[in-house]
PDBQT receptor file of N, H, CA, C and O in Angstrom, charges set to zero:
ATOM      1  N   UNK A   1      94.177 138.219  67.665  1.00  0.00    +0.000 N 
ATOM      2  CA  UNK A   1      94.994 138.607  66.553  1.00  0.00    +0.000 C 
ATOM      3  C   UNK A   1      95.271 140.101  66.670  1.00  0.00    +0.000 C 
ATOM      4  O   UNK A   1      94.403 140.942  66.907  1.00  0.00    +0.000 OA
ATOM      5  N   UNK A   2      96.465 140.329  66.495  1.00  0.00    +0.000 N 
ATOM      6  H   UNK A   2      97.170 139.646  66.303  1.00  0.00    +0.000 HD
ATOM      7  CA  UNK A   2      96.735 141.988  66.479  1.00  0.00    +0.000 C 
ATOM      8  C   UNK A   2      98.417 142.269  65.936  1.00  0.00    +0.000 C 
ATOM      9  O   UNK A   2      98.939 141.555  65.080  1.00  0.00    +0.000 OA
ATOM     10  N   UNK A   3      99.145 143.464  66.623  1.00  0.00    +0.000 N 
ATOM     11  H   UNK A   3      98.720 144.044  67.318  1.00  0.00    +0.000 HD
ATOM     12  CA  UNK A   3     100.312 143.524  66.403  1.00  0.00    +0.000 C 
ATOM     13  C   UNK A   3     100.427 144.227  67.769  1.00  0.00    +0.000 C 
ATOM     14  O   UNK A   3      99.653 145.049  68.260  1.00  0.00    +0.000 OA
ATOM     15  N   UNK A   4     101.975 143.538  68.452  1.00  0.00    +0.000 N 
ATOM     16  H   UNK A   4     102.604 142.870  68.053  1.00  0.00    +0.000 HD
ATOM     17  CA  UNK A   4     102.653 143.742  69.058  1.00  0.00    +0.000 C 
ATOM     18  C   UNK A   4     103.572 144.806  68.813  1.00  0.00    +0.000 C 
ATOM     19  O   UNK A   4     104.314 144.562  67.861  1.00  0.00    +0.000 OA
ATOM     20  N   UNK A   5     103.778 146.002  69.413  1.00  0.00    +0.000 N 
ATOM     21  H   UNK A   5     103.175 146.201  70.186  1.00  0.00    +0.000 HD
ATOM     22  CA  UNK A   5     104.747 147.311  68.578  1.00  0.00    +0.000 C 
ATOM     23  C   UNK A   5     105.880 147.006  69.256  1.00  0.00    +0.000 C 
ATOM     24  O   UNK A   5     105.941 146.973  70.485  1.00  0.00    +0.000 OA
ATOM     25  N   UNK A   6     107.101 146.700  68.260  1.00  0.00    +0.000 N 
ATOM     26  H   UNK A   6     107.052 146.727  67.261  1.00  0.00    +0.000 HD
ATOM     27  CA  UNK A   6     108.393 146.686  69.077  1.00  0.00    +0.000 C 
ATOM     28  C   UNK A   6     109.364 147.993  68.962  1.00  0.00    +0.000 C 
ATOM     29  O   UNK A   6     109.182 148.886  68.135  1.00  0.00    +0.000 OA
ATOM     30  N   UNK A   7     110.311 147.971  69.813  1.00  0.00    +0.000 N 
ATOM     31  H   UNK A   7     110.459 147.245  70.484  1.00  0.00    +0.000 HD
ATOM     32  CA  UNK A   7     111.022 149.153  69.464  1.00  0.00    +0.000 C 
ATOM     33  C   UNK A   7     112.159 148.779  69.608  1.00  0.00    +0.000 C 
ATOM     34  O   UNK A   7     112.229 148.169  70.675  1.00  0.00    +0.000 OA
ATOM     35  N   UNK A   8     113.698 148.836  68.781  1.00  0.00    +0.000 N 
ATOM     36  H   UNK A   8     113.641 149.331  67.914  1.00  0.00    +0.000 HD
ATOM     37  CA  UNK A   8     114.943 148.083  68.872  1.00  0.00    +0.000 C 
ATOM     38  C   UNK A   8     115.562 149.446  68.814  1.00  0.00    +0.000 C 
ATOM     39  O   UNK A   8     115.230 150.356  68.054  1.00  0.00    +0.000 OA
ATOM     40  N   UNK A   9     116.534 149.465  69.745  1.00  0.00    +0.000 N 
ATOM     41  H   UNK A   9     116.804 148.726  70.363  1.00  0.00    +0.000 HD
ATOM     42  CA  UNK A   9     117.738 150.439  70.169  1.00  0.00    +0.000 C 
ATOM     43  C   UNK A   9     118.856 149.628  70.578  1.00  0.00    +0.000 C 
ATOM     44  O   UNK A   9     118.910 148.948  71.603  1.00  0.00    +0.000 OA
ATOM     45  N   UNK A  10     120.022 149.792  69.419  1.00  0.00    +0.000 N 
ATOM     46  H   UNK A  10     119.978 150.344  68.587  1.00  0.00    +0.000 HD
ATOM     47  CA  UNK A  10     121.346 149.442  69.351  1.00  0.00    +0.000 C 
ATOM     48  C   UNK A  10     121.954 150.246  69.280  1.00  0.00    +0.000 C 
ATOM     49  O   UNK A  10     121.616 151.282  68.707  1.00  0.00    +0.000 OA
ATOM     50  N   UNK A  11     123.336 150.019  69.965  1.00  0.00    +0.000 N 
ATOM     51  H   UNK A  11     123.611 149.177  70.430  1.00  0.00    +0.000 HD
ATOM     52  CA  UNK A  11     124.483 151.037  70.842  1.00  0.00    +0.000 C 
ATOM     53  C   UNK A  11     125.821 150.186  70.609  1.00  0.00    +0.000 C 
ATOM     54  O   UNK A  11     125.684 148.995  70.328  1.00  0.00    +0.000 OA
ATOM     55  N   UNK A  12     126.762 150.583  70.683  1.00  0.00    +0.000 N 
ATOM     56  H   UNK A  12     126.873 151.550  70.912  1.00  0.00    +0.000 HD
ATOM     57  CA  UNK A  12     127.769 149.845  70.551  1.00  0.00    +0.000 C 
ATOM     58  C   UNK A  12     127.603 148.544  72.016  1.00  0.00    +0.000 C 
ATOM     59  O   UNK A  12     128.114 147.425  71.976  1.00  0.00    +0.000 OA
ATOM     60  N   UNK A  13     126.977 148.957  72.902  1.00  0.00    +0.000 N 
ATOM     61  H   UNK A  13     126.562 149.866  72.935  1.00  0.00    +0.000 HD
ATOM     62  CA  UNK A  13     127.142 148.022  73.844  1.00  0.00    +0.000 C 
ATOM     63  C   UNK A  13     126.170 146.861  73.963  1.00  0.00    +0.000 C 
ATOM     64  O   UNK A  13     126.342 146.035  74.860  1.00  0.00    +0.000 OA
ATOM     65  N   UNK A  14     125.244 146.760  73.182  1.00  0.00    +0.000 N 
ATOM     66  H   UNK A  14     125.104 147.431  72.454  1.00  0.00    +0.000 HD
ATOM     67  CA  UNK A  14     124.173 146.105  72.430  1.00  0.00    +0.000 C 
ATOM     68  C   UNK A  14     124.128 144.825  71.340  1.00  0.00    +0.000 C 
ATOM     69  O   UNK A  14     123.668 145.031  70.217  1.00  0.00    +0.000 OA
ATOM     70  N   UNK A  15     124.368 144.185  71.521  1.00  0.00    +0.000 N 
ATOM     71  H   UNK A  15     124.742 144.018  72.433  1.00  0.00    +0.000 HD
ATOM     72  CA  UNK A  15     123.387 142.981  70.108  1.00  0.00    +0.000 C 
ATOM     73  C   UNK A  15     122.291 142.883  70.275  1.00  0.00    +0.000 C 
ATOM     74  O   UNK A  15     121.832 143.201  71.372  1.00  0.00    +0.000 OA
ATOM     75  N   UNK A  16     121.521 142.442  69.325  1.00  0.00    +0.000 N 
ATOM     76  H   UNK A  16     121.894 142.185  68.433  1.00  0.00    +0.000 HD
ATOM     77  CA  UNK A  16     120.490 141.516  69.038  1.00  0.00    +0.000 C 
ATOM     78  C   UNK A  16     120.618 139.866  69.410  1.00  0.00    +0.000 C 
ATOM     79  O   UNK A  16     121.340 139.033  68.862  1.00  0.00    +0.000 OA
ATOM     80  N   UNK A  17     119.969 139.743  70.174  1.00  0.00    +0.000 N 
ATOM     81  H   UNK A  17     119.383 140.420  70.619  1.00  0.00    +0.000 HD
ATOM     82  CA  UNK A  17     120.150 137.812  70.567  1.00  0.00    +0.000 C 
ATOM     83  C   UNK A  17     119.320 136.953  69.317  1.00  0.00    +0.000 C 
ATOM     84  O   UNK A  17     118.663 137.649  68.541  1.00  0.00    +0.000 OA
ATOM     85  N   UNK A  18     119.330 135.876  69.163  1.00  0.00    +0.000 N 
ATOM     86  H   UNK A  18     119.863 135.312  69.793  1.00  0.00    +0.000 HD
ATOM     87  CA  UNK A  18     119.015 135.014  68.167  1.00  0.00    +0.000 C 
ATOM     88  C   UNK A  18     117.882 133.891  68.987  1.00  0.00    +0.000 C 
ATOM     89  O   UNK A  18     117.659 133.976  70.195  1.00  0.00    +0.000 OA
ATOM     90  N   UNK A  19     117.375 133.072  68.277  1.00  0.00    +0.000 N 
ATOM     91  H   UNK A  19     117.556 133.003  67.296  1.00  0.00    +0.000 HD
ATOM     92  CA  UNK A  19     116.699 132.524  68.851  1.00  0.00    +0.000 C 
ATOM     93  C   UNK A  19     115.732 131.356  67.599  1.00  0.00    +0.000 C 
ATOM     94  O   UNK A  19     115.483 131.862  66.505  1.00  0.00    +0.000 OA
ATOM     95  N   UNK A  20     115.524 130.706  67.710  1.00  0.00    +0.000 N 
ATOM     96  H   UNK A  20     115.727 130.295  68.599  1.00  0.00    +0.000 HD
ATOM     97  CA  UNK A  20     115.214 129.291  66.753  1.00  0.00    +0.000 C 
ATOM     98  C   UNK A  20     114.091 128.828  67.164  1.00  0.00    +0.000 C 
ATOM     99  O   UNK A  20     114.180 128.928  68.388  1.00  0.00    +0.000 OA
ATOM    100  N   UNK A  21     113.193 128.429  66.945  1.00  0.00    +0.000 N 
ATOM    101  H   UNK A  21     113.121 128.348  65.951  1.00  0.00    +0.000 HD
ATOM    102  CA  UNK A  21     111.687 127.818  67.414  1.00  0.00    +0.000 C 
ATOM    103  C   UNK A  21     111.031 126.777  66.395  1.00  0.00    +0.000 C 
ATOM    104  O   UNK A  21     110.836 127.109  65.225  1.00  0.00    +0.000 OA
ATOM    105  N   UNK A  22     110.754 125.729  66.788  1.00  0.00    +0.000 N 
ATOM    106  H   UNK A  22     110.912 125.460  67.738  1.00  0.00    +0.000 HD
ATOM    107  CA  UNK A  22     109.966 124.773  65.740  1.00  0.00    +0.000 C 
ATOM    108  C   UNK A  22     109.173 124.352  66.405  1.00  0.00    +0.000 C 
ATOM    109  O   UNK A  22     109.401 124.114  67.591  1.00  0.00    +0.000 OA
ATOM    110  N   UNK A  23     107.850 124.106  65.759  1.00  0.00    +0.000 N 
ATOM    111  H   UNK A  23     107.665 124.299  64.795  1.00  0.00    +0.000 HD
ATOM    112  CA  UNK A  23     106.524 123.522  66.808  1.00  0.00    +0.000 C 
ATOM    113  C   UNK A  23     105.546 122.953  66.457  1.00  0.00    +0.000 C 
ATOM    114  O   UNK A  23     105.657 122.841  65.236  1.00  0.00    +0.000 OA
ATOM    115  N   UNK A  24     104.445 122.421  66.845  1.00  0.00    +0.000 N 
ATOM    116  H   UNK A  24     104.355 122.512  67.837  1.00  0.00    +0.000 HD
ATOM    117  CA  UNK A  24     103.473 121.965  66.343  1.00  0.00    +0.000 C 
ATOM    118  C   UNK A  24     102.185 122.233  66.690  1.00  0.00    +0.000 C 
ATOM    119  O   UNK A  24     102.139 122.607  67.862  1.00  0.00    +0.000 OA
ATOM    120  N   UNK A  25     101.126 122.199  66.167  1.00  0.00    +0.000 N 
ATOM    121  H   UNK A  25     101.163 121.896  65.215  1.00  0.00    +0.000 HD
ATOM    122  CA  UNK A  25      99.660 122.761  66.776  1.00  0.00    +0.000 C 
ATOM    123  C   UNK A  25      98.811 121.731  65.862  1.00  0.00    +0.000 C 
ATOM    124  O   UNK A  25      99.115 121.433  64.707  1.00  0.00    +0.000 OA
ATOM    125  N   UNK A  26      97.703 121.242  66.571  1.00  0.00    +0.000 N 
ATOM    126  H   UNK A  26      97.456 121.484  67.510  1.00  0.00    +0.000 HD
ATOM    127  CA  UNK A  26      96.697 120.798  66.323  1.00  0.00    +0.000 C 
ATOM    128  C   UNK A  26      95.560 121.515  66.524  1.00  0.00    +0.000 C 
ATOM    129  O   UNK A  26      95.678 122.276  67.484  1.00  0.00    +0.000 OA
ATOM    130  N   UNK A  27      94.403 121.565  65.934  1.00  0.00    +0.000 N 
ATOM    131  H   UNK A  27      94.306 120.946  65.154  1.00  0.00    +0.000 HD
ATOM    132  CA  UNK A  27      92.645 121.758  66.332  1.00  0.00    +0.000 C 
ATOM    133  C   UNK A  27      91.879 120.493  65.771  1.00  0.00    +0.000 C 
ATOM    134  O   UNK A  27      91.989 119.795  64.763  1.00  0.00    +0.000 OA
ATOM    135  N   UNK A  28      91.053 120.513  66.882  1.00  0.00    +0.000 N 
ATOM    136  H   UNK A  28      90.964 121.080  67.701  1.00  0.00    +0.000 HD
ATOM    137  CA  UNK A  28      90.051 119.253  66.663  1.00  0.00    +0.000 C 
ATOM    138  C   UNK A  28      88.504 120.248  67.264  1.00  0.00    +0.000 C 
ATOM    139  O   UNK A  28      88.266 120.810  68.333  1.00  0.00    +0.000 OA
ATOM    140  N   UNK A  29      87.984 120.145  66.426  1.00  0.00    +0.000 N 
ATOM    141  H   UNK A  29      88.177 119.688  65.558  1.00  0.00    +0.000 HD
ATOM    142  CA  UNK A  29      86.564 120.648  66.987  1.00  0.00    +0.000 C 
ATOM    143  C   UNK A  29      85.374 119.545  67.444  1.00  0.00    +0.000 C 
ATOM    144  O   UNK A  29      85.013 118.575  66.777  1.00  0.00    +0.000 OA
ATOM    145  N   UNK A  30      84.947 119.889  68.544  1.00  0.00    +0.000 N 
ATOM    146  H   UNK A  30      85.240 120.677  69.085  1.00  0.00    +0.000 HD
ATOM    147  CA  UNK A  30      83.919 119.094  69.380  1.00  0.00    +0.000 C 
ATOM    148  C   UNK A  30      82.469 119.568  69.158  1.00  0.00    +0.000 C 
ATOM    149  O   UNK A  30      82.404 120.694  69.651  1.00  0.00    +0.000 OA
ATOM    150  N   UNK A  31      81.382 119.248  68.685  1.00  0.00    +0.000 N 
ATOM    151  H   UNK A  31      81.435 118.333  68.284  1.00  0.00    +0.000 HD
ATOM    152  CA  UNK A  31      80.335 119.120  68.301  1.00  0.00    +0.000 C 
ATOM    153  C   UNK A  31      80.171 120.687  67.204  1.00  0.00    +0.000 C 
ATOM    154  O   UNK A  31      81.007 120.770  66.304  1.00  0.00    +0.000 OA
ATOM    155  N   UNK A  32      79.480 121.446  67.283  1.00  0.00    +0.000 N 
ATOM    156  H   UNK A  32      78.802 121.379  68.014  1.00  0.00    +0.000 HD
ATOM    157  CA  UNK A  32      79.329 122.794  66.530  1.00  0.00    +0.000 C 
ATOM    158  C   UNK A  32      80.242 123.890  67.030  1.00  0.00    +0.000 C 
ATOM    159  O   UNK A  32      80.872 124.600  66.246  1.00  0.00    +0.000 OA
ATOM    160  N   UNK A  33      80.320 124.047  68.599  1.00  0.00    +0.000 N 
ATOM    161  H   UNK A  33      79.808 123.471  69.236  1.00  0.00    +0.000 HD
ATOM    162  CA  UNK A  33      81.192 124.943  68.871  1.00  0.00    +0.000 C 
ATOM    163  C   UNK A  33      82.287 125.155  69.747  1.00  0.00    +0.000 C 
ATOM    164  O   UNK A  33      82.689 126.302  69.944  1.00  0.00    +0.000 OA
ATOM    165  N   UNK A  34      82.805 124.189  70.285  1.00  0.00    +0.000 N 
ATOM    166  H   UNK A  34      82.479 123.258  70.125  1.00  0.00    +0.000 HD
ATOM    167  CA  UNK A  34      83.752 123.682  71.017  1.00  0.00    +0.000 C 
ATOM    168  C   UNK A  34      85.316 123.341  69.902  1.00  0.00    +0.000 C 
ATOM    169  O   UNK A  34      85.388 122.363  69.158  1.00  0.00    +0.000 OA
ATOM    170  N   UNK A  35      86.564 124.540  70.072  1.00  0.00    +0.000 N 
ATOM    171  H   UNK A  35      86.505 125.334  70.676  1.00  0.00    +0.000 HD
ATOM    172  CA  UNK A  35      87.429 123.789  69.503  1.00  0.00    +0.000 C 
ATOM    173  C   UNK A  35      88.232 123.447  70.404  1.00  0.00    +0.000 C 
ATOM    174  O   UNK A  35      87.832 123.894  71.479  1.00  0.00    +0.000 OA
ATOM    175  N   UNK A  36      89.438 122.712  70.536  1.00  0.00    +0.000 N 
ATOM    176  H   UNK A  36      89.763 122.349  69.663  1.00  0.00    +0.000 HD
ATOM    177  CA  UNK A  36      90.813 122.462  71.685  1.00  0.00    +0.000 C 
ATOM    178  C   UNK A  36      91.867 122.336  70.079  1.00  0.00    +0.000 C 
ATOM    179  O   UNK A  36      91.733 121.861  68.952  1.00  0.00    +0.000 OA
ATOM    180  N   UNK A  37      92.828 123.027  70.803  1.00  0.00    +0.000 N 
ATOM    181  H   UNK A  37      92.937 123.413  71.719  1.00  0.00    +0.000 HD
ATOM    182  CA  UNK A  37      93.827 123.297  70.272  1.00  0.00    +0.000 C 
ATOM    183  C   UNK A  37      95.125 123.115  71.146  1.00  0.00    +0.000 C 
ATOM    184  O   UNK A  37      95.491 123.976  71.946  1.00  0.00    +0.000 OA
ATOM    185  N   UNK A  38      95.854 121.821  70.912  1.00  0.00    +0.000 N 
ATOM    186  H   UNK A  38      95.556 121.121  70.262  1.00  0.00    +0.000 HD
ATOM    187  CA  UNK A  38      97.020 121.896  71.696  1.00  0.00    +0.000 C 
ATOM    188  C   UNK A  38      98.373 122.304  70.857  1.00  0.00    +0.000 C 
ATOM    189  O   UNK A  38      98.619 122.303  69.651  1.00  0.00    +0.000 OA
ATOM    190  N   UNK A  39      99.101 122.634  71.953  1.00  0.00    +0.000 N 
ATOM    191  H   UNK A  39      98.901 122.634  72.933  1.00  0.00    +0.000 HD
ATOM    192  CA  UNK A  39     100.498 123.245  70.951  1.00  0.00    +0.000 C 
ATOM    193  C   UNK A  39     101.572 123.101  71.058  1.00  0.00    +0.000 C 
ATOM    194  O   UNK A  39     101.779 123.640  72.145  1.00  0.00    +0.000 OA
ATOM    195  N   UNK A  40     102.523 122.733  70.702  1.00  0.00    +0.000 N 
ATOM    196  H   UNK A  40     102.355 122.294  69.819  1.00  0.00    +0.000 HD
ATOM    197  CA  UNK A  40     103.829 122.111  71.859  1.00  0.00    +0.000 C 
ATOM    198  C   UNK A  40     104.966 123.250  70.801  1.00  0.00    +0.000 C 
ATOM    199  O   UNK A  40     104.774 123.327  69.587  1.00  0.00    +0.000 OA
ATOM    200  N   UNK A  41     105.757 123.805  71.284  1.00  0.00    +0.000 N 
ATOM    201  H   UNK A  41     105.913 123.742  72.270  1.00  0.00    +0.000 HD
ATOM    202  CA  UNK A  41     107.116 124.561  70.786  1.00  0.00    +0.000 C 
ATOM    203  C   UNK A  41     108.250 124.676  71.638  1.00  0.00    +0.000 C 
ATOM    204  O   UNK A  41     108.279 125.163  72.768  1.00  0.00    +0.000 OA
ATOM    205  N   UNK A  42     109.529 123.993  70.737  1.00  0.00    +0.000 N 
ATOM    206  H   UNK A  42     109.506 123.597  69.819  1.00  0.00    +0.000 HD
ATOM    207  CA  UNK A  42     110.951 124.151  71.286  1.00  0.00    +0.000 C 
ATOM    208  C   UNK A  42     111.439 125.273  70.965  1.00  0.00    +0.000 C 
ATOM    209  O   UNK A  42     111.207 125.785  69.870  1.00  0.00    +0.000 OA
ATOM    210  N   UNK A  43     112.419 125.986  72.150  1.00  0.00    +0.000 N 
ATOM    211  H   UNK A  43     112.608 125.570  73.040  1.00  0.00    +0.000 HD
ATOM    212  CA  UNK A  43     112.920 126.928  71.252  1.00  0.00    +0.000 C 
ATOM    213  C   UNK A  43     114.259 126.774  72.049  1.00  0.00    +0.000 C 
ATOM    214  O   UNK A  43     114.587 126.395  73.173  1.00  0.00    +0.000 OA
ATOM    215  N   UNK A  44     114.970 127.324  70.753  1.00  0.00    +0.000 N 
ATOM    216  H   UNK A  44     114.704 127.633  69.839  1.00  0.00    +0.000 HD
ATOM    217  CA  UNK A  44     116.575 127.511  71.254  1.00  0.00    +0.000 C 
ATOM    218  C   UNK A  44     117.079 129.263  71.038  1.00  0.00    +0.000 C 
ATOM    219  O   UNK A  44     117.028 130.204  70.246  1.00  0.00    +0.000 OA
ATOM    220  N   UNK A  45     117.490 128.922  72.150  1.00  0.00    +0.000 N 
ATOM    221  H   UNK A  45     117.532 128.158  72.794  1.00  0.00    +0.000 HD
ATOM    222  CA  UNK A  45     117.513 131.250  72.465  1.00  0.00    +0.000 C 
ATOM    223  C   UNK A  45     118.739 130.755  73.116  1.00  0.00    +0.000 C 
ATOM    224  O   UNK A  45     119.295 129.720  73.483  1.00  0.00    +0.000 OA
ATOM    225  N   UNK A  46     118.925 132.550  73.049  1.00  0.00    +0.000 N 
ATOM    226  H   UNK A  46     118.473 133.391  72.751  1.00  0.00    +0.000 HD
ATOM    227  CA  UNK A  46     120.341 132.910  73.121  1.00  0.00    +0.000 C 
ATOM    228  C   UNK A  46     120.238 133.718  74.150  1.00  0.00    +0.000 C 
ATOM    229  O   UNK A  46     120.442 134.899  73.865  1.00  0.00    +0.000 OA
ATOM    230  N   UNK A  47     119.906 133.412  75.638  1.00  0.00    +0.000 N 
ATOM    231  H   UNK A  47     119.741 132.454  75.870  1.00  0.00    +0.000 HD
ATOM    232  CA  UNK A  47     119.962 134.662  76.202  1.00  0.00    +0.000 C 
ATOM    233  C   UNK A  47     120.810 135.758  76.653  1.00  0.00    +0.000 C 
ATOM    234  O   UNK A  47     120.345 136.855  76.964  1.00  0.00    +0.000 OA
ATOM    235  N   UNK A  48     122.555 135.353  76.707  1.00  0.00    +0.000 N 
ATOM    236  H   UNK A  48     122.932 134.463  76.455  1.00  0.00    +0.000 HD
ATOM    237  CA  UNK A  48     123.438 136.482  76.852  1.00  0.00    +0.000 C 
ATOM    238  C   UNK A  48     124.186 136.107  75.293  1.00  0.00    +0.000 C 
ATOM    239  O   UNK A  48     123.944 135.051  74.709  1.00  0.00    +0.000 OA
ATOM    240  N   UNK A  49     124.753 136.749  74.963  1.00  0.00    +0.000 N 
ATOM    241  H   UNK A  49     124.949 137.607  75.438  1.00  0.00    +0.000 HD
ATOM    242  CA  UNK A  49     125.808 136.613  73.548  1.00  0.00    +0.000 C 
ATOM    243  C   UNK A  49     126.486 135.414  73.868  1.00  0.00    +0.000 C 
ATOM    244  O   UNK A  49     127.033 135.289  74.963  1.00  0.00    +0.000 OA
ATOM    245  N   UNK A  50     126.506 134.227  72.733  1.00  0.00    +0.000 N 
ATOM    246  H   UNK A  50     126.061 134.329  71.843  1.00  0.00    +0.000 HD
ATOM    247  CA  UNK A  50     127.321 133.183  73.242  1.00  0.00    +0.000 C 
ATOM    248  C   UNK A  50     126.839 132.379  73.947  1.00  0.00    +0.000 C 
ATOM    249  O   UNK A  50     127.404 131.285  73.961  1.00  0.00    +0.000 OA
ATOM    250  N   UNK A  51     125.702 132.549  74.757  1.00  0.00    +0.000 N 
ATOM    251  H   UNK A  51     125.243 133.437  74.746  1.00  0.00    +0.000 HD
ATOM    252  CA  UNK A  51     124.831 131.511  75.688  1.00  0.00    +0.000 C 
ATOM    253  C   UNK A  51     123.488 130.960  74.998  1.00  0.00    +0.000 C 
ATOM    254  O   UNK A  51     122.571 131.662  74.574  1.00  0.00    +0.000 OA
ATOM    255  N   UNK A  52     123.546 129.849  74.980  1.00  0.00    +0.000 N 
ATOM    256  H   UNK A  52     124.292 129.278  75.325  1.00  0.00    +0.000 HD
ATOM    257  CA  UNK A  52     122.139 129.280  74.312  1.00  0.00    +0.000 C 
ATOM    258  C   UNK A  52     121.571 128.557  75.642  1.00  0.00    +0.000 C 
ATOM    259  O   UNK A  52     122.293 127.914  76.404  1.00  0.00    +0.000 OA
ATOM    260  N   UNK A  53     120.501 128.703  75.779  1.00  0.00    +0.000 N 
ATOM    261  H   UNK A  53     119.914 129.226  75.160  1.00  0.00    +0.000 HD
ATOM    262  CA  UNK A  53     119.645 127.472  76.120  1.00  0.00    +0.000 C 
ATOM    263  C   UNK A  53     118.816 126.860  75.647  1.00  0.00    +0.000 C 
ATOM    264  O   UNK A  53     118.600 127.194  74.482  1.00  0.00    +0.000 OA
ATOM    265  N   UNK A  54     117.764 125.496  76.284  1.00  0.00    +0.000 N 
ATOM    266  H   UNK A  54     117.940 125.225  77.231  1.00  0.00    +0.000 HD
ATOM    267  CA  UNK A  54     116.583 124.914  75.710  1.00  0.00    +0.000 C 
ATOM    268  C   UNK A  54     115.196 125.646  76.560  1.00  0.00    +0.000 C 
ATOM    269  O   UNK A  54     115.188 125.935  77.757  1.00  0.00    +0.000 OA
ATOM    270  N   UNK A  55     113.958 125.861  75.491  1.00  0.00    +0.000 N 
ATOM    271  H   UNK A  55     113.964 125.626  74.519  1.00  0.00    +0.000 HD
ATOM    272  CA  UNK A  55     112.780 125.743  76.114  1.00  0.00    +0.000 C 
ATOM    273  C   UNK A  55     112.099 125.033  75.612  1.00  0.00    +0.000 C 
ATOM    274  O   UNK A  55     112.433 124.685  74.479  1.00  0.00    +0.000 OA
ATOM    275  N   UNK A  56     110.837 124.477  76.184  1.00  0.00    +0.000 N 
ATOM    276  H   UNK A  56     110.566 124.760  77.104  1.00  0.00    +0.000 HD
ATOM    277  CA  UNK A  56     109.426 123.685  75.493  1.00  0.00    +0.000 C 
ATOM    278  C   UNK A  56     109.117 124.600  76.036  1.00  0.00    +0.000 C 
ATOM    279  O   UNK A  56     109.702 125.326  76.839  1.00  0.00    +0.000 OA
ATOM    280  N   UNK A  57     107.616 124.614  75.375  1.00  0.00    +0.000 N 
ATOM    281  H   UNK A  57     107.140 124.024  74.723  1.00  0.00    +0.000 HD
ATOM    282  CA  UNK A  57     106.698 125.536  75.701  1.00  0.00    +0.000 C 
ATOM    283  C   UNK A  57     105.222 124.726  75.023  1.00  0.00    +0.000 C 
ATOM    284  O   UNK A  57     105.005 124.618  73.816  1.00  0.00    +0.000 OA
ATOM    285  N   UNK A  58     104.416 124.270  76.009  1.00  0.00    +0.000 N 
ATOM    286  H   UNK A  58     104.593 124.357  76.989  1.00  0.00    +0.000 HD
ATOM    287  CA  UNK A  58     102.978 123.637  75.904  1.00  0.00    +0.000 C 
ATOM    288  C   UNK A  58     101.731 124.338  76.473  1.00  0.00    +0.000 C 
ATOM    289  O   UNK A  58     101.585 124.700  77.640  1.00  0.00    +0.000 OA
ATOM    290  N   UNK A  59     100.812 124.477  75.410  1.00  0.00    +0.000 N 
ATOM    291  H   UNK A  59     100.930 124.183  74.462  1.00  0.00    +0.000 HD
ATOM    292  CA  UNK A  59      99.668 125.539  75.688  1.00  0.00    +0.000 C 
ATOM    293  C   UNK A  59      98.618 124.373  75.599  1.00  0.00    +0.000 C 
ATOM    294  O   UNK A  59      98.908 123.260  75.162  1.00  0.00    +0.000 OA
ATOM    295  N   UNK A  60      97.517 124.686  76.001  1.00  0.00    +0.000 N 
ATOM    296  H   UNK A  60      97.281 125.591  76.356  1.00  0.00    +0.000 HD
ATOM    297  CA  UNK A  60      96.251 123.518  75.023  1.00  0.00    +0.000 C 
ATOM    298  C   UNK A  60      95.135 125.179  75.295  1.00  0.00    +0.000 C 
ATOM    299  O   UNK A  60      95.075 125.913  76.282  1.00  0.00    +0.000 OA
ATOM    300  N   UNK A  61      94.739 125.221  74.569  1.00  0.00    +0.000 N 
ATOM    301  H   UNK A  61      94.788 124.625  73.768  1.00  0.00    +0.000 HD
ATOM    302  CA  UNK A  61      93.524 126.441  73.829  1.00  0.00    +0.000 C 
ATOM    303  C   UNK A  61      92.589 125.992  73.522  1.00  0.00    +0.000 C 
ATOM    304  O   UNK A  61      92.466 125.516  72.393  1.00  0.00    +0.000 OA
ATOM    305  N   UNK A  62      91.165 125.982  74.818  1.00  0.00    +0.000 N 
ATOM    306  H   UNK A  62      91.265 126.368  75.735  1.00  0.00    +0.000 HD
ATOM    307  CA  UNK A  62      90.226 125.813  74.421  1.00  0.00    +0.000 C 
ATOM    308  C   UNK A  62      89.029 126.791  73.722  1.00  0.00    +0.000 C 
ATOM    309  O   UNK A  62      88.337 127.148  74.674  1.00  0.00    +0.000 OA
ATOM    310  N   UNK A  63      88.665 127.184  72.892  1.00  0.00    +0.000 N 
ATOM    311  H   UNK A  63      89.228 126.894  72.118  1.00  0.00    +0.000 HD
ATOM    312  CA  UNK A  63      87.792 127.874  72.664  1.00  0.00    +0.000 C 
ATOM    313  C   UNK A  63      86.258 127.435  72.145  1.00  0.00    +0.000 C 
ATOM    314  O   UNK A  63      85.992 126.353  71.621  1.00  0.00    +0.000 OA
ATOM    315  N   UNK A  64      85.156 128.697  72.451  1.00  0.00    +0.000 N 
ATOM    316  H   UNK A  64      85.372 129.576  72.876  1.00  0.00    +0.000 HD
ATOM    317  CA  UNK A  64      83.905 128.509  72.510  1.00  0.00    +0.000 C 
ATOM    318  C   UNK A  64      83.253 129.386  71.492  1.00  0.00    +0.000 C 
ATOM    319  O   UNK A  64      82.778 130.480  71.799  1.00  0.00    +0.000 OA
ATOM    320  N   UNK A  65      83.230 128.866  70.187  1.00  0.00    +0.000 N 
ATOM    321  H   UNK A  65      83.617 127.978  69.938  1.00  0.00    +0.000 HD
ATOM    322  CA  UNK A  65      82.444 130.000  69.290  1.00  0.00    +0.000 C 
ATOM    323  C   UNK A  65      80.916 130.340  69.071  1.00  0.00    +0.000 C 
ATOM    324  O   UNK A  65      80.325 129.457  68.449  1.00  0.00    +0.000 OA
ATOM    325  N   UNK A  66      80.214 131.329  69.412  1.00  0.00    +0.000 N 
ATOM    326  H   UNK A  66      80.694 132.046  69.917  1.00  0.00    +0.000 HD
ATOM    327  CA  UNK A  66      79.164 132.019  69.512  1.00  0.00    +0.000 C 
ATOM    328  C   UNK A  66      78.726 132.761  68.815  1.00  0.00    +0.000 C 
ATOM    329  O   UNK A  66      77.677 133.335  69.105  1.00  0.00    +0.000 OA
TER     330      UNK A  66
């Protein structure tokens, strides 16, 4: 957990692209300290002005708490 510092500089020759994401995440924990966390997210981006494409994007996150 933290923050990412962004910095945005617009120019007349510049937009901002757009971009859409919907997703899902589960956790299931395995005995006291074992969780898995899988995650599935679509996203629809804009990578030049006017251009969209598709992504998925699938993680699974295991973690070990101590």
């Amino acid at each position: 957990y933290g923050n990412v510092p962004y910095l945005y500089l617009y120019n007349n020759f510049t937009e901002p692209l757009k971009a859409y994401r919907v997703g899902l995440q589960y956790q299931h924990r395995f005995g006291d300290s074992f969780f898995v966390r899988p995650i599935f997210l679509y996203e629809y981006e804009e990578y030049i002005p006017s251009e969209y494409r598709n992504k998925f994007n699938v993680q699974l996150i295991v973690t070990k708490r101590f």
